[in-house]
C-alpha positions, 0 to 999 in steps of 0.5 A, a space after each residue: 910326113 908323107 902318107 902310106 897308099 901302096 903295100 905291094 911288097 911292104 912287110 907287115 906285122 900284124 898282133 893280135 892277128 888270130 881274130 877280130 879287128 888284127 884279122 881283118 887287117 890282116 886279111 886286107 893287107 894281103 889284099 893289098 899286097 904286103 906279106 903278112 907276119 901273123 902274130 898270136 896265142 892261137 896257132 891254129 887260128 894263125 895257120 887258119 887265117 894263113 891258108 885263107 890268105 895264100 888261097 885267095 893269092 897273098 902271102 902269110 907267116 904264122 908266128 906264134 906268140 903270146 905279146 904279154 911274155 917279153 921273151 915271146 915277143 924278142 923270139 917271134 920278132 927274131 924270126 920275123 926278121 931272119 925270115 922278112 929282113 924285118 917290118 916296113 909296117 907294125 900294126 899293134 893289135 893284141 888286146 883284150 878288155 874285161 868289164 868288170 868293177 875295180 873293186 872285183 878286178 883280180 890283180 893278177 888280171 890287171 898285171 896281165 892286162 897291162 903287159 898285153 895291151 901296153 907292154 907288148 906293143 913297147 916290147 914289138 916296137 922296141 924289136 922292130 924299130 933298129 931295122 926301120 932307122 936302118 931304112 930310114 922308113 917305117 909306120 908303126 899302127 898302135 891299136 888302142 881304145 876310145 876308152 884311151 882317150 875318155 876312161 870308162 866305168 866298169 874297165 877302168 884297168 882296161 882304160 889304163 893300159 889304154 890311155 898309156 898306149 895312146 900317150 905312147 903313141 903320140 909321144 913317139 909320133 914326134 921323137 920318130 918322125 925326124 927318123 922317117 918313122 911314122 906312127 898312129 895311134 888308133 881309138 875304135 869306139 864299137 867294132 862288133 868282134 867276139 869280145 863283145 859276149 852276150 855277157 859284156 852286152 848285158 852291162 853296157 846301155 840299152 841300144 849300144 848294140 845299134 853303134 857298132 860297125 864291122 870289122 872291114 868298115 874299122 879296117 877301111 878308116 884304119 888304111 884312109 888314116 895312114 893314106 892321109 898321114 895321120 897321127 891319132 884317129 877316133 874310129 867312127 870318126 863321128 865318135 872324134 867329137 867327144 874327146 873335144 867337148 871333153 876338153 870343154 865340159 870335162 865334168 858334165 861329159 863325165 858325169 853323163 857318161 858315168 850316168 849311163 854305165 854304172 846304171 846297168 850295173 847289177 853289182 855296183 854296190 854289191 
């Protein structure tokens, strides 16, 4: 399927838009010329972002909305339609990650965990997706993990919501294009965002700190990845090699990650 290179008056939906990566994106999409639908929990974030985007001559909607609450979702998504006509393009950003030991992870946070990073894209792609095959054209971006593609000690719930996001992701790849529907499904390694506390710091290896990029490098791979018609990237691309020698060597990969995590971990065996 053809790549995506021009956004200049394509309609952009962009979740999780309030901060870190689906900031960035946003931001950059304005740049490119798209009208951006801004979709988040924070209003006065949304307006934020919004104001900034119009002042530097784009143009952008503040749609609020928490991706976990179907009826949120199908709400904002009918607004977006009566104002847009609908999406030309649907980035799936909203996540978030606790790392935490399954054993310490509270249900009720697993529940939610799952409906934000994996229920909320279903229900966003599910409300956009009639008007794409209406056009006959669309790119739907599903934001997901590496921990989607190599599951991690210490976010194994994170993992989860993850790897059914990119298993989502490449099953629709298929079913959609025949429609002119394109869709990738995105792995970041280590974007420095607000997720990344001092706290979260504190149980990841030494020097991991040193392999994060910005937000505005991850978003500049993203827009190469669709120009090229990509399915699924690894971003950094360098991280790309590890899912492979997972293939090859599935158990010393997962033994030597699994090394590494748990070591830091002061409450293990608590």
């Amino acid at each position: 399927m053809p790549g995506l290179s021009g956004y200049r008056d394509k309609n952009a939906v962009v979740t999780g838009a309030s901060s870190g990566i689906g900031a960035e994106l946003a931001r950059q999409l304005a740049r490119r010329g798209a009208r951006v639908a801004l979709v988040a929990r924070r209003r006065d974030r949304l307006e934020e972002l919004a104001k900034g985007i119009e002042a530097a001559g784009g143009r952008a909607s503040v749609h609020a909305c928490d991706v976990a609450n179907r009826a949120e979702v199908e709400a904002a998504a009918r607004e977006v339609i009566a104002n847009c006509g609908g999406a030309d393009l649907l980035v799936n950003s909203a996540g978030y990650v606790r790392h935490v030991l399954f054993k310490d992870h509270d249900v009720d946070d697993i529940e939610r965990m799952m409906r934000t990073n994996y229920l909320g894209s279903v229900w966003w792609i599910k409300a956009l997706l009639p008007a794409m095959r209406q056009r006959g054209a669309g790119w739907i971006v599903n934001v997901s993990s590496f921990a989607g593609l190599l599951p991690q000690p210490d976010e194994a719930a994170y993992s989860a919501s993850k790897c059914a996001l990119t298993g989502l992701s490449e099953a629709l790849a298929h079913e959609l294009a025949p429609l002119g529907i394109h869709v990738l499904a995105v792995h970041p390694a280590l974007v420095r965002t607000e997720m990344f506390t001092p706290e979260v710091m504190a149980r990841m290896p030494k020097g991991s700190e040193k392999r994060f990029i910005d937000a505005d490098a991850f978003a500049e791979e993203l827009f190469r990845a669709l120009e090229r018609g990509e399915t699924s990237v690894v971003i950094p691309r360098s991280y790309g090699l590890v899912p492979r020698l997972k293939a090859l060597l599935p158990r010393r990969l997962a033994n030597s990650l699994a090394a590494q995590r748990l070591k830091v971990l002061p409450d293990l065996t608590d």
